[in-house]
C-alpha positions in Angstrom: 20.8 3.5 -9.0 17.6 2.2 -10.5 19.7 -1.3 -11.3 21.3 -1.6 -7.6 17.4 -1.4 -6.5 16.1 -4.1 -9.0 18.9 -6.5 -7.6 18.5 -5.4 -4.0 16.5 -8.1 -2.2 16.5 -6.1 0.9 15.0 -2.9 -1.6 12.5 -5.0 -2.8 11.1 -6.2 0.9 10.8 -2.0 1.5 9.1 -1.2 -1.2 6.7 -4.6 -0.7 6.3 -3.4 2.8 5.0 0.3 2.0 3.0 -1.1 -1.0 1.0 -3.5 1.5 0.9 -0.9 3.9 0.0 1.8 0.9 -2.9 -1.1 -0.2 -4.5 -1.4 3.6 -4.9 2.5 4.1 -6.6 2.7 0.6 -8.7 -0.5 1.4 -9.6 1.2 4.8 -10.6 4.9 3.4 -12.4 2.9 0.8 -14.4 0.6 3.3 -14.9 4.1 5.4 -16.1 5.8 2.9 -18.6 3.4 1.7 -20.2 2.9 5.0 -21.0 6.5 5.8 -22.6 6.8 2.4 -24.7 3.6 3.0 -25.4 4.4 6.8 -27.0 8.1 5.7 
């Protein structure tokens, strides 16, 4: 299973997909976060 993933282009362009998508909601909760601390 793991192998047929690793050769998978189309796999690969899923998993890039929810690891950008993954990246902006942390950058975002991140950005969120900091501004209510500094805006208090």
């Amino acid at each position: 299973m793991m192998a047929l993933i690793l050769t998978d282009p189309v796999a690969w362009g899923s998993i890039l997909g929810i690891g950008v998508i993954v990246a902006l909601c942390c950058y975002y909760a991140y950005l969120f976060v900091h501004n209510t601390i500094e805006n208090r």
